[in-house]
C-alpha positions as CSV (number, residue, x, y, z in Angstrom):
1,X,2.0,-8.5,19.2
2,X,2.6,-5.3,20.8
3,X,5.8,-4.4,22.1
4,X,7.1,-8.1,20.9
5,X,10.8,-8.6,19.6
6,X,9.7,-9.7,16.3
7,X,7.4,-6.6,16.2
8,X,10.2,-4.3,17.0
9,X,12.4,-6.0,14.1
10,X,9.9,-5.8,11.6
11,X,9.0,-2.1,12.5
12,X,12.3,-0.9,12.1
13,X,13.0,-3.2,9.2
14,X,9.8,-1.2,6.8
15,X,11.0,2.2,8.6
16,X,14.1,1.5,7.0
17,X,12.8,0.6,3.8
18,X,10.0,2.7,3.2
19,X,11.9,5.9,4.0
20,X,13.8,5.3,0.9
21,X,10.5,5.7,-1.4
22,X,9.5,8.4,-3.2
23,X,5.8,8.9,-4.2
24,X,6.9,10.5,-7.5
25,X,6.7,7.0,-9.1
26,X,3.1,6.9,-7.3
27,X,1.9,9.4,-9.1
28,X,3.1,8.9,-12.3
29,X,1.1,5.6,-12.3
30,X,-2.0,7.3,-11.0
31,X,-2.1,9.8,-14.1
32,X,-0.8,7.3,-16.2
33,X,-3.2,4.2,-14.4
34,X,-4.8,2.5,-17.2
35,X,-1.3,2.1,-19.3
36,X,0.3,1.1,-16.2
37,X,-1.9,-1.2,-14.6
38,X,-2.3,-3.0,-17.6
39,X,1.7,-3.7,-17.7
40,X,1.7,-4.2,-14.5
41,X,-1.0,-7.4,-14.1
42,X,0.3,-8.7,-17.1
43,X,4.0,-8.9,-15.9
44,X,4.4,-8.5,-12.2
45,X,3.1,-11.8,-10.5
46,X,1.8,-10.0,-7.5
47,X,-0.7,-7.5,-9.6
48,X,-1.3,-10.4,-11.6
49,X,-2.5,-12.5,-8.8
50,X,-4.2,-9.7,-6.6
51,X,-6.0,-8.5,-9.5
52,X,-7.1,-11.8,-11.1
53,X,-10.8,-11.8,-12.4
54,X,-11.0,-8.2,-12.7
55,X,-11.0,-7.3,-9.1
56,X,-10.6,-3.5,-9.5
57,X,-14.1,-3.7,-11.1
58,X,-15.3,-4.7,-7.7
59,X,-14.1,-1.8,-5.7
60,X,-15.9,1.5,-6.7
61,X,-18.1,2.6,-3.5
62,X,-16.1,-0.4,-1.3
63,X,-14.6,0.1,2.3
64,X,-11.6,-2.0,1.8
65,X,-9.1,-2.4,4.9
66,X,-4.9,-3.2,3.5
67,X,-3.2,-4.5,5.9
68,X,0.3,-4.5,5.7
69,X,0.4,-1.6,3.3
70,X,3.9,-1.0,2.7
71,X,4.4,1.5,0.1
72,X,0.9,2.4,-0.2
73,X,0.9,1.9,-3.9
74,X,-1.8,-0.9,-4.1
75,X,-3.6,1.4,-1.8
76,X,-3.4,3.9,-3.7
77,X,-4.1,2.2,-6.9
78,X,-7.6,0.6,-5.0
79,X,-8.7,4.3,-4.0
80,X,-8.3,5.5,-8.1
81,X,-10.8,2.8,-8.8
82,X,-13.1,4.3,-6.4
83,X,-12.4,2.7,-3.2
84,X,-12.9,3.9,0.3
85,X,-9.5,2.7,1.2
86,X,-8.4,2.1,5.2
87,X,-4.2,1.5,4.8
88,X,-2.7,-0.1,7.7
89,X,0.4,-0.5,8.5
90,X,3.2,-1.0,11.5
91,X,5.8,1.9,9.8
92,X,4.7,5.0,10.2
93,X,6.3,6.4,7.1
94,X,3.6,4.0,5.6
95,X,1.1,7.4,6.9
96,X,3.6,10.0,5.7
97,X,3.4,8.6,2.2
98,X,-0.5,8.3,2.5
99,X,-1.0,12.2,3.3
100,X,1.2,13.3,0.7
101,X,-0.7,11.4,-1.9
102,X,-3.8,12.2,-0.6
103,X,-2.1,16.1,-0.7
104,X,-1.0,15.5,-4.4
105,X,-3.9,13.4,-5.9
106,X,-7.6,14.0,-6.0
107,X,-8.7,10.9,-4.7
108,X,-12.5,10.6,-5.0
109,X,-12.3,9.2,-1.3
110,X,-9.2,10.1,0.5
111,X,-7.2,7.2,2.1
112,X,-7.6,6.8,6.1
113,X,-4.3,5.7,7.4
114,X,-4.1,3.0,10.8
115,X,-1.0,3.1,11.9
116,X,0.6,0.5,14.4
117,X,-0.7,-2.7,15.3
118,X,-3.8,-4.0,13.5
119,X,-5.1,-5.7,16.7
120,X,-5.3,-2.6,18.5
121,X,-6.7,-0.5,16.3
122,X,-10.3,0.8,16.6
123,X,-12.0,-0.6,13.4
124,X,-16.1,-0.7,14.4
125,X,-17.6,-4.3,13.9
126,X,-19.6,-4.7,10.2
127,X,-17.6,-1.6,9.0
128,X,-15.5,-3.4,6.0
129,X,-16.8,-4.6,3.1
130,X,-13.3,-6.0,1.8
131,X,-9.8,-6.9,3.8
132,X,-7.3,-7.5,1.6
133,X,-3.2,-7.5,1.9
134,X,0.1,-8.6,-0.4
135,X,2.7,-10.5,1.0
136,X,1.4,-9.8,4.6
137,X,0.8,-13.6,6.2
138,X,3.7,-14.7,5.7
139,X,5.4,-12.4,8.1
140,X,3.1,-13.0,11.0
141,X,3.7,-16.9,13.2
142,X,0.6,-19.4,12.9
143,X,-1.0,-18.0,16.7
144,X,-0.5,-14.2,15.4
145,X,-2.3,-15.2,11.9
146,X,-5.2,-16.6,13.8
147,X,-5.9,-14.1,16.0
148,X,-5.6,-12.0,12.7
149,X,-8.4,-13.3,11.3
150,X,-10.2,-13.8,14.3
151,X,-10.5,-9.9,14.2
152,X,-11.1,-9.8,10.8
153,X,-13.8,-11.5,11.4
154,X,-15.7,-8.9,13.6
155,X,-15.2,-6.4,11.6
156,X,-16.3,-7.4,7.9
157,X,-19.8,-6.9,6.9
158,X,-22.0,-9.9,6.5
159,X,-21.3,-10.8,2.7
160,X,-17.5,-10.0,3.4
161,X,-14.6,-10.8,1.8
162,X,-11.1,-11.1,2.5
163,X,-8.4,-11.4,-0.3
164,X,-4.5,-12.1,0.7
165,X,-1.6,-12.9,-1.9
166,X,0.6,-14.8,-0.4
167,X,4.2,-17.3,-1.3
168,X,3.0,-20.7,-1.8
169,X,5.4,-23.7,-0.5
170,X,3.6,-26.6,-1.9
171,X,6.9,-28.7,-2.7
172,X,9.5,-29.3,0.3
173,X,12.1,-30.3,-3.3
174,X,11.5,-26.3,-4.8
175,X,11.6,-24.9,-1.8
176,X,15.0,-26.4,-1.0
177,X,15.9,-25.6,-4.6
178,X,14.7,-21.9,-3.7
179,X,16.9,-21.7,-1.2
180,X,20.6,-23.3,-2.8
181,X,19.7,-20.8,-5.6
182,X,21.7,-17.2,-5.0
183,X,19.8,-14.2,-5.4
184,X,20.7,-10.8,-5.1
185,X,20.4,-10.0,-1.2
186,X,20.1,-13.6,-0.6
187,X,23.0,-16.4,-0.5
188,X,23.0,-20.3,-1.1
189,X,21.5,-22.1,1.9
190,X,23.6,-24.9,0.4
191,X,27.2,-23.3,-0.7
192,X,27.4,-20.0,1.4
193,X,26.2,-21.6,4.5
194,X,27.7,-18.8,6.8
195,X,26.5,-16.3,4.8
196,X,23.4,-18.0,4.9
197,X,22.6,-18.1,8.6
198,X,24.1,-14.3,8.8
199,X,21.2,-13.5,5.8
200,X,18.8,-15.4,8.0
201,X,18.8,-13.9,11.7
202,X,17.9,-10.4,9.4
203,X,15.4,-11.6,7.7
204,X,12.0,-10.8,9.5
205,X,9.6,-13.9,8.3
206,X,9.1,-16.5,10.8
207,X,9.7,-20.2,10.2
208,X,6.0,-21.3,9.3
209,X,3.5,-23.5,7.2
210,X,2.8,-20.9,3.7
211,X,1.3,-24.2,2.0
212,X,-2.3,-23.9,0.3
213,X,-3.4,-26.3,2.7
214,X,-2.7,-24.3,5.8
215,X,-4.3,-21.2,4.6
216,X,-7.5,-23.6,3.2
217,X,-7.6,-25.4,7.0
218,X,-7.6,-21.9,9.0
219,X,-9.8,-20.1,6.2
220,X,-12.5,-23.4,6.6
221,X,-12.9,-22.5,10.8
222,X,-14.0,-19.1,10.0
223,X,-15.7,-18.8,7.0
224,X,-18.3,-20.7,4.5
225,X,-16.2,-20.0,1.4
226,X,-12.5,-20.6,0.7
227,X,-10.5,-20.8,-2.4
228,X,-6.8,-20.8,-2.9
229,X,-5.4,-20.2,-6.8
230,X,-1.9,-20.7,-7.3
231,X,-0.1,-19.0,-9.9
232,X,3.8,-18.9,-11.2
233,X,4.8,-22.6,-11.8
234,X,7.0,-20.9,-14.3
235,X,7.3,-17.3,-13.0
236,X,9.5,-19.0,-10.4
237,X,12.6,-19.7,-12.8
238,X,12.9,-15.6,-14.4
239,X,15.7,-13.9,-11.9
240,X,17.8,-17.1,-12.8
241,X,17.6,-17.2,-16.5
242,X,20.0,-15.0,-19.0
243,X,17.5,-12.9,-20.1
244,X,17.6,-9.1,-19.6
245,X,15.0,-6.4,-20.5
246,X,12.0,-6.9,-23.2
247,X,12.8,-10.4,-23.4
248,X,12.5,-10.9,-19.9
249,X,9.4,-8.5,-19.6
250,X,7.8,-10.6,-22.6
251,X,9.1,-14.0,-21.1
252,X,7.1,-13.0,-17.6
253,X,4.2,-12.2,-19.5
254,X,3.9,-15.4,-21.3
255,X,3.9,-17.5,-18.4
256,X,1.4,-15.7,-16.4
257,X,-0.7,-15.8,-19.3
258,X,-0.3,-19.7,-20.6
259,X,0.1,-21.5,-17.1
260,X,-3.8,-21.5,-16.6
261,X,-3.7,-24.6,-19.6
262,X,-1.8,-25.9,-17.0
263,X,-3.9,-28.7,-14.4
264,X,-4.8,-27.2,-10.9
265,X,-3.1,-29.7,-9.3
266,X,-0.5,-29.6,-10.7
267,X,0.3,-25.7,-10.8
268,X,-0.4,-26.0,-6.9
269,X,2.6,-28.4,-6.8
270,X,5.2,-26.0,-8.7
271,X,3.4,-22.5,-7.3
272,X,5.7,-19.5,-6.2
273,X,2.4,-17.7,-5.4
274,X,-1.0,-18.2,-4.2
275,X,-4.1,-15.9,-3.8
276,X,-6.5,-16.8,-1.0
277,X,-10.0,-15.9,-0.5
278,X,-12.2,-16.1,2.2
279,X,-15.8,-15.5,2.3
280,X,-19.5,-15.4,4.2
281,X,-18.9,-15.6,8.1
C-alpha cells in the first residue's frame, strides 16, 4: 500500500476534505452527546448501523482501534463513552483534529492518533480489544482488505472483535438503478455518460465485490463468528424523494425504525448498508 497510486489519490483526496472541517460542530455534540446521539442513530443510517444493539454500552474501559477515521467524530464520540480510543488514519489533518479535541475536551482517556498506513504501524499483538471503522472497506481492493484483516488479526486480544459498516451491493438491478440516478456530486451512469466517466476516474473506491457474501467468505477464514445485518431497504430511496426538512428527518427515522418487520432475506436483497462483525480468532 505504501507509496501506491491509489494511496497517493486517496491521501490527497481526505487532505482535501478534512481540512475543510471544523471541530466546533465536534464539540457541540460532545457537551450536547446524549440529545445528539440519540438524533443521530435514529436518523443517520450510518450511527444507526454502527451503534445497533447499544454498542456504546460496550465501550467504557475498551482499547478500540478506528481505522479510517476521517473526521474523528465517531472517535471522538467512542472516547466520551469511555473508550481508550487509537484513531487511524492516512490524512494527517485526521491528527490535527485529534489534538485539538483532545486540547478542548476532557476526555477521560485521551485519543492516540496513527497516522499513515495501518500496515506499517507499530500496534503490539493482543493489544485491542475492539477494531472497528465506517465506510472504510470499501475503499481498499480485495488483496489490500485481506492483508487488512490479516493484521487485524495479530493484534486483537483473544475474545476480539471487529465491527465495520460498510455499502451493501446485494442486487446487480439497484445498483445499476443507483447509478442512472443523479445525485449531487454524482451524474447518471446512464444519461450523462461523459460526465460520468469524468466523475469516475476522481472517485477513489476501487471496482470491487461490497456484497454480504464477500465480507461473510473472508470474515469465515479468519474468525469463528461472523454476522452481517443489512439495514436501509428503504433509507435508499430519501435524497430522491420531494421531501425537505422535518418531513424528511421524520421519514428517515421511520424507516430505520420499521424495516426490522421486514424478512432478513429479504432486507439483504434491497440493503444500502450493512454492518459486519467478526469475532473469536
Amino acid at each position: 500500500m505504501k507509496g501506491s497510486s491509489s494511496e497517493h489519490q486517496n491521501k490527497l483526496h481526505y487532505d482535501q476534505l478534512y481540512s475543510k472541517t471544523g471541530i466546533e460542530g465536534h464539540l457541540k455534540f460532545l457537551k450536547n452527546r446524549d440529545e445528539y446521539f440519540k438524533e443521530y442513530v435514529s436518523t443517520h443510517i450510518s450511527w444507526h448501523g454502527f451503534y445497533y444493539k447499544n454498542f456504546q454500552d460496550t465501550l467504557n474501559g475498551k482499547t478500540v482501534l478506528e481505522l479510517g477515521a476521517g473526521d474523528a467524530l465517531n472517535a471522538a464520540v467512542m472516547a466520551s463513552f469511555g473508550a481508550k480510543v487509537l484513531a487511524n488514519d492516512i490524512s494527517a489533518k485526521t491528527g490535527e483534529l485529534i489534538n485539538t479535541l483532545n486540547a478542548d475536551y476532557p476526555f477521560k482517556h485521551p485519543i492516540e492518533f496513527i497516522g499513515d498506513d495501518f500496515l506499517l504501524a507499530d500496534i503490539p499483538e493482543d493489544s485491542v480489544d475492539l477494531v472497528v471503522g465506517k465506510a472504510l472497506i470499501h475503499h481498499l481492493d480485495h488483496q489490500l482488505e485481506e492483508q487488512f484483516i490479516k493484521k487485524i488479526v495479530t493484534i486483537l486480544k483473544n475474545h476480539g472483535e471487529v465491527r465495520f459498516f460498510e455499502p451493501a451491493v446485494n442486487s446487480k438491478l439497484l445498483d445499476e438503478l443507483r447509478w442512472a440516478t443523479p445525485v449531487p456530486g454524482r451524474p447518471s451512469k446512464w444519461f450523462q455518460p461523459k460526465k460520468f466517466k469524468a466523475w469516475e476516474t476522481r472517485d477513489p473506491h476501487p471496482h470491487r465485490d461490497n456484497s454480504s457474501k464477500h465480507y461473510e467468505t473472508i470474515g469465515r477464514k479468519y474468525f469463528r463468528e461472523v454476522l452481517v445485518e443489512p439495514f436501509g431497504i428503504f433509507d435508499r430511496f430519501y435524497r430522491v424523494l420531494p421531501i425537505t426538512g422535518r418531513t424528511k428527518v421524520k421519514f428517515r427515522q421511520s424507516v430505520l425504525k420499521y424495516e426490522r418487520i421486514i424478512p432478513k432475506w429479504l432486507r439483504r436483497k434491497g440493503a444500502r448498508s450493512q454492518l459486519i462483525l467478526y469475532k473469536n480468532r
